[in-house]
C-alpha positions as CSV (number, residue, x, y, z in Angstrom):
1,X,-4.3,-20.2,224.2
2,X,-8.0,-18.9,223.6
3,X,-7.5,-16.9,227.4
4,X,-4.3,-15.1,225.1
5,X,-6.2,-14.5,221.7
6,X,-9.5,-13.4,224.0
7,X,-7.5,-10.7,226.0
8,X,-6.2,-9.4,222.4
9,X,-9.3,-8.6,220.9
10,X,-10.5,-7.0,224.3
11,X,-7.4,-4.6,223.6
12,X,-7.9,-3.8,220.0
13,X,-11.4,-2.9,220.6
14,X,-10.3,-0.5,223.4
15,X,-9.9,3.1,222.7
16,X,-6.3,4.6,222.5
17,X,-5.8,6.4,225.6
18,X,-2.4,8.7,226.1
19,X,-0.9,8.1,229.4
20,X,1.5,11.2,228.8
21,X,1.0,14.6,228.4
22,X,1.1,15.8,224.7
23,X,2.6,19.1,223.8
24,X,2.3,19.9,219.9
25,X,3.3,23.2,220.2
26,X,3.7,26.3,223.3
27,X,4.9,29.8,223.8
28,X,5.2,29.3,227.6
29,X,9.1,29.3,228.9
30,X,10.3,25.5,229.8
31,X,9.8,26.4,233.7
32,X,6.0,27.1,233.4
33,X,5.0,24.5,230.9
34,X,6.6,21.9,233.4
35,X,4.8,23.4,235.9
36,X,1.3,23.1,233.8
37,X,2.1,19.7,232.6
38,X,2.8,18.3,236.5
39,X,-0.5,20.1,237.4
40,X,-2.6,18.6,234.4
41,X,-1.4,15.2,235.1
42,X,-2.3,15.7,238.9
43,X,-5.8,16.6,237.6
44,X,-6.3,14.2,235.4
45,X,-5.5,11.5,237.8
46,X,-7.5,12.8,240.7
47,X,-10.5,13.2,238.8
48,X,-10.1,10.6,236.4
49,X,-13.7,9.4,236.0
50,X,-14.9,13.9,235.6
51,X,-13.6,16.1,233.2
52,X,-15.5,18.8,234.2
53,X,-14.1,18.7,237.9
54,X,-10.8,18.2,236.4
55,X,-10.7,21.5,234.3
56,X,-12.3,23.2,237.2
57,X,-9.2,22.3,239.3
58,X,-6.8,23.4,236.4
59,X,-8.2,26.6,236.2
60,X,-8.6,27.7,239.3
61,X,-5.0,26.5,240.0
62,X,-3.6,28.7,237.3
63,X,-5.7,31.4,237.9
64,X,-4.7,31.9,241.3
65,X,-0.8,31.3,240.5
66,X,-0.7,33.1,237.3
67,X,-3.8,35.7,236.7
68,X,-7.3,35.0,235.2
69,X,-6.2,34.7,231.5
70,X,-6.1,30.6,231.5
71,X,-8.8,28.9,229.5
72,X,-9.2,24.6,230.4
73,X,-10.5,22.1,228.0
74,X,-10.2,18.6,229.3
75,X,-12.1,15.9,227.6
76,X,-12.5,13.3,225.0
77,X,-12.0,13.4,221.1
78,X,-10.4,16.5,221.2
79,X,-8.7,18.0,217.9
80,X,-5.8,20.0,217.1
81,X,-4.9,21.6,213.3
């Protein structure tokens, strides 16, 4: 019983972590916003332990598939208004 309560406080003082990708809002047509998603994902999961290497993959990704116009943020208490 105390292995149960013990394991619950370790998760409570975890921080909330999406395992999803999290569109609030996009101009991009459905085909290439998939496309970005499956590539961010891919990223994220490669590098998970470096951001930076992470948004240095994404943008030179997009870049090269769809012209130098893509700007990458990936990272850690991130806002969005």
């Amino acid at each position: 019983m105390a292995e149960g309560a013990e394991a619950e406080t370790q998760q409570k003082d975890e921080p909330k972590r999406h395992t999803y990708p999290l569109i609030r809002s996009s101009d991009m047509n459905d085909e290439l916003k998939t496309e970005c998603m499956e590539l961010c994902v891919t990223a994220c999961e490669k590098f998970s332990s470096n951001n930076e290497n992470a948004a240095r993959m994404i943008k030179e990704t997009m870049d090269k598939k769809f012209g130098a116009t893509w700007q990458v943020v990936v990272g850690e208490g991130m806002g969005y208004d």
